[in-house]
N, C-alpha and C positions, 0 to 999 in steps of 0.2 A: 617546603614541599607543597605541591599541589594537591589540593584532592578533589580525585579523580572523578569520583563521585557525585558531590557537587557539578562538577565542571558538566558531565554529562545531563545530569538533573536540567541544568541552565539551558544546554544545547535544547535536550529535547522540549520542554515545556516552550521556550521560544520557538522550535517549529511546531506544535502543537498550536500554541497561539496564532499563528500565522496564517496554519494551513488548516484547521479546528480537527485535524487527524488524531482521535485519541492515544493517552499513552498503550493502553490493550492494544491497539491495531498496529502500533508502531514496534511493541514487545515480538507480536506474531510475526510482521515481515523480518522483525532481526534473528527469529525464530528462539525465543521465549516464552513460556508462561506469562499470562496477563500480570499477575503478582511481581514477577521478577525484576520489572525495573527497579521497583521501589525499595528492594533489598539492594541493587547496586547502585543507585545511587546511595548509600551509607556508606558504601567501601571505600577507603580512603586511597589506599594503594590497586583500585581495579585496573586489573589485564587490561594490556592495549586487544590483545584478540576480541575480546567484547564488545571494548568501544569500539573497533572499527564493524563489528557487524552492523552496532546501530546506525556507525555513520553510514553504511553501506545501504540499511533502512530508510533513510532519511535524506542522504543526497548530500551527506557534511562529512567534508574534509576534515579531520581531527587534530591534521600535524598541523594545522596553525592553532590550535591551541594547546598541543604538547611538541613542540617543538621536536624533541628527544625520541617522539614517538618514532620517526624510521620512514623510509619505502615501503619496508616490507610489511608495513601495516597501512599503506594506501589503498582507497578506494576500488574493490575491485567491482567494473559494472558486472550485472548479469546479462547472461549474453538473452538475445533477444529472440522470444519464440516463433519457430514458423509454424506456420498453422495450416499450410499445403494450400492454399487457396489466394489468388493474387486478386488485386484491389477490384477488376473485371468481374470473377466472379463472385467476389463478394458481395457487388453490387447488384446480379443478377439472383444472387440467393436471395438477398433481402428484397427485391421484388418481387421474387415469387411467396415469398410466407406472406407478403404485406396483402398481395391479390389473395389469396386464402382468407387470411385473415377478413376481408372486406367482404368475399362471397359469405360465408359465417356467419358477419356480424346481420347481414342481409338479410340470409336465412332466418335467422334469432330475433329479427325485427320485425318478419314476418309474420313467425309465429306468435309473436307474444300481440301482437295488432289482430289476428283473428282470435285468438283469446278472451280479449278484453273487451271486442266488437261485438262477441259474440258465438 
C-alpha cells in the first residue's frame, strides 16, 4: 500500500522546489489552513478528494501516481475570470493612471525643489 501522504509530501515540496511557491500559499490555493498540509502529509490512507485539490493547486495530475485514483478525481481547471474589460481598454486604463501618475509625481518634485531651494 501506498502512502498517500508521503506521496503528496514528495509532489508538493518538488513543486515548491521548482517554483519557490511556499507550502502556506499552496495550502491556501487548495483552500486549507497554512498548518494543514503538514497533518496530511502523515495520513497514510488520504482522500483522493484532497489530493486532487492540491493537485488542482499545483498544476499535478495525480493518477499518474495513484493509478486507482479514477476520472472522477481529475484535474478540474478553474474557469477563467472575466473582468469586463478587453485587452484595448486595458491598455488605455493603464495609460491614463500611468499620465496621472507622472503629473503627481511632477507636482511632488516640484514642491519638494522649492522646499529645499528655499
Amino acid at each position: 500500500m501506498q502512502h498517500r501522504g508521503e506521496i503528496l509530501k514528495k509532489v508538493v515540496y518538488d513543486y515548491k522546489e521548482k517554483t519557490g511557491v511556499t507550502i502556506q500559499a499552496i495550502a491556501t490555493k487548495a483552500g486549507y489552513d497554512q498548518s494543514t498540509p503538514y497533518r496530511h502529509f502523515e495520513v497514510e490512507e488520504l482522500s483522493y478528494h484532497i489530493i486532487r485539490k492540491y493537485g488542482t493547486a499545483i498544476g499535478h495530475d495525480f493518477r499518474e501516481d495513484f493509478p486507482d485514483m479514477g476520472d472522477e478525481f481529475m484535474i478540474v481547471s478553474e474557469p477563467k475570470q472575466s473582468y469586463g474589460m478587453s485587452l484595448d481598454q486595458c491598455m488605455e486604463q493603464k495609460e491614463l493612471w500611468q499620465r496621472k501618475y507622472i503629473e503627481l509625481l511632477e507636482k511632488h518634485n516640484a514642491l519638494l525643489s522649492e522646499r529645499l531651494n528655499g
